[in-house]
N, C-alpha and C positions, 0 to 999 in steps of 0.2 A: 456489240449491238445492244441499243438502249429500248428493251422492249417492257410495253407496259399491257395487262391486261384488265378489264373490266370486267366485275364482281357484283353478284347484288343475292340479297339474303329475301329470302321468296318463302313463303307455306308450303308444306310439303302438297302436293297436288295427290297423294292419295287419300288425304282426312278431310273429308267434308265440309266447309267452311259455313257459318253463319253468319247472316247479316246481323248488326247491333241492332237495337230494339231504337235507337234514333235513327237509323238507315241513313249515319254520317260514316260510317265504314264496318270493318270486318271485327267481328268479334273475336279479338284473338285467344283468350282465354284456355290452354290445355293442347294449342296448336303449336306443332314440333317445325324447325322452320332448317333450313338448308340453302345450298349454294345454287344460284337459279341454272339448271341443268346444261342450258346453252351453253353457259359463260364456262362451266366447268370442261366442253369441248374443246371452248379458246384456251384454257388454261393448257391444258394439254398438249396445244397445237402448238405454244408457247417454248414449252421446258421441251419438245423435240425440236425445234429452229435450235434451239442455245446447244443441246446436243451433236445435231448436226453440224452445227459450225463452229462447236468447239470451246466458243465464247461469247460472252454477253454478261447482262441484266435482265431476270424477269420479275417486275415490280407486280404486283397487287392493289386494285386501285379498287376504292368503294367508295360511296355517297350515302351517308346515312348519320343513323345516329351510333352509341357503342356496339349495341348489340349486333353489328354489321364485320364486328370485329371475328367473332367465331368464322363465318364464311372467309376471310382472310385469311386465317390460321389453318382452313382446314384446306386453301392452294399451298399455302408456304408446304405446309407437309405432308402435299404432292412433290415437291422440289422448288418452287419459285425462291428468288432469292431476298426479297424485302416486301411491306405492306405500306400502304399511306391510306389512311380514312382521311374523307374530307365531311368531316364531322356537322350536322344539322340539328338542329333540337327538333326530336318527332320525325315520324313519315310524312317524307314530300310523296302527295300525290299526283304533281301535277312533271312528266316529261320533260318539257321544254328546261324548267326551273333547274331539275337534276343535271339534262343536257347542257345546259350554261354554266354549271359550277363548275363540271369536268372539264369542258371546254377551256375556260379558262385555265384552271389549274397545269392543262399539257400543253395551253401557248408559251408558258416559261421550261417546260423541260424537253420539250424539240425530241418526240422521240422517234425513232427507226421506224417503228412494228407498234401498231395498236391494235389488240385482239379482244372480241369480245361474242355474247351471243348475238344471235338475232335479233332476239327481244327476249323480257320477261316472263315467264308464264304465271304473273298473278297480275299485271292489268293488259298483258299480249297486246302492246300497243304497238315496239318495233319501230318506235324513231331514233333513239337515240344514234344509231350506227350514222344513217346519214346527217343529225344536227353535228355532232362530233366533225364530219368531215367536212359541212361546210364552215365551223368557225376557226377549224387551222387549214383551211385551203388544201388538204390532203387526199389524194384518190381511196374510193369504198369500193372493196369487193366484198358484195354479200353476199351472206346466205352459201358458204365456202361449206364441203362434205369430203374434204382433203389438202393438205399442203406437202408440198417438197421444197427444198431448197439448193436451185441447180445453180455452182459459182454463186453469182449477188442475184439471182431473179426468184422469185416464189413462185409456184407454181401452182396455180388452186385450181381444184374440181368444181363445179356446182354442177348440179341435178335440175334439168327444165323438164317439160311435157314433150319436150321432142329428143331426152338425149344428155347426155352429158356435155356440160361445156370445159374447154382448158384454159384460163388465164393465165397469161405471166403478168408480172407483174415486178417492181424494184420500189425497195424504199425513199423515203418515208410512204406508208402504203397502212391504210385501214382494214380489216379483214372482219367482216361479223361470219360466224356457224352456223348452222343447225344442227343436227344430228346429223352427226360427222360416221365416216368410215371406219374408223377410230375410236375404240375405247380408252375415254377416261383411265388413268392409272389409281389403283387404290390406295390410298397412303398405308405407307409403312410405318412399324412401332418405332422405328428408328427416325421414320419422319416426322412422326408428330413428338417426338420427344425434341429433335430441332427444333421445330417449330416454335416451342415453347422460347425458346433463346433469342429467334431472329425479331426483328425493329419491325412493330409496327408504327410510323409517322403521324402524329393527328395534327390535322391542320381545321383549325375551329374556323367554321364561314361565319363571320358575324352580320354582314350584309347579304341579303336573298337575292337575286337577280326576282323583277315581278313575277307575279304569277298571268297565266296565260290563258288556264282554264281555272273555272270553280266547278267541283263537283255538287251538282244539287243533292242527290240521294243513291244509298244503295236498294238495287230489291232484288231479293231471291226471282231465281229462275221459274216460272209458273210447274206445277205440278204435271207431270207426263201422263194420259189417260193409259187406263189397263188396256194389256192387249186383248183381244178375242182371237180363240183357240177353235179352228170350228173341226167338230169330232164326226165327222158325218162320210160315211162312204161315196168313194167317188163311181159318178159324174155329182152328186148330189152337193159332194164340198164345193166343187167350180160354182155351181148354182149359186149356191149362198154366200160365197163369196162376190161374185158380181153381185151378188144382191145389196151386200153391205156398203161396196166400192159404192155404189148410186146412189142410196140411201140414205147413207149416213155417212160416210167419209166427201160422198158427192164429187167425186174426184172424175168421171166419165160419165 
């Protein structure tokens, strides 16, 4: 089984980010960067199919520039068995662009199983899963919080407002995560010392597919007002709180 996963090197979302002082992007300076949390789901949900069934390929796929190579290294030794960057000078910030290179690049290697996250969580935009499916003509189950593998059918959970649902599903077959049932496995000293050995592939894009969107600016989030604490014995606190709700929040 020819399974490939999708990888993207993302800010750590616990260190506070700042806008550049030209408000054409993020100021990276001092920011520790990681494997975007979804994808490390599908990585997972990955090396358990090839377990379960005994046998396979789990490739490692990114879009970027080098520095995209650490988040590769650090699925290989989770267990994945090779890496391919599809190399870009700079961050693409534009979706669509990313979605067409990859696209491309898995029309020639036809494969079984493509896993990945949902989306990002440094521009949480969440196309990529469906652009991927419609330019290899291949069914999307997204937004999966579980796989099994029963004979040749997959078996996915997803989580709605009413319930769990159960897909099956057979390859060739797209699968995006969320924050799955399933933990993440931590790499081993033994893993990451593979890791160091196995092939990561660069295949340098020298043509861009166009761009789709232009980002005009970034801007910080507006400042959040103080709360108010009201210290007053009740019935007297209800008072003053309707008071405030009318008043000044004007909400009733």
């Amino acid at each position: 089984m020819k399974i490939f996963v999708l990888v993207k090197r993302v800010p750590d979302t616990g260190i506070p980010l700042r806008v550049r002082s030209d408000r054409k992007g993020i100021d990276k300076e001092g920011i520790p960067y990681v494997i975007n949390p979804y994808d490390e789901y599908a990585v997972e949900a990955a090396l358990r199919v090839k377990e379960k069934k005994g046998e396979g390929e789990v490739t490692i796929l990114s879009c970027g520039d080098e520095s995209s190579n650490e988040v590769i290294r650090h699925a290989l030794a989770m267990g994945a068995d090779k890496g391919v960057l599809l190399k870009v000078n700079g961050e693409i910030d534009d979706s669509i662009q990313t979605g067409k290179i990859i696209g491309e690049y898995l029309l020639n290697e036809k494969p079984d199983l493509i896993l990945m996250g949902k989306k990002s969580v440094d521009y949480d935009r969440g196309v990529i899963p469906a652009l991927i499916s419609e330019i290899l003509n291949i069914p999307l189950i997204s937004c999966a919080v579980n796989i099994e593998l029963k004979d040749s059918k997959f078996i996915l959970e997803r989580e709605t407002e009413y319930g769990v649902e159960v897909i099956e599903g057979e390859a060739p077959l797209i699968i995006s995560f969320e924050k799955a049932k399933f933990e993440p496995r931590f790499p081993s000293l033994r893993g990451v010392m593979m890791a160091k050995k196995k092939t990561i592939e660069i295949k340098e894009i020298n043509k861009m597919p166009e761009k789709s969107v232009e980002i005009m600016s970034y801007e910080p989030p507006p400042e959040r007002k103080k709360g108010k604490i009201i210290d007053l014995p009740f019935p007297d606190n209800v008072k003053e709180l309707v008071r405030l709700l009318k008043e000044e929040a004007k909400v009733i």
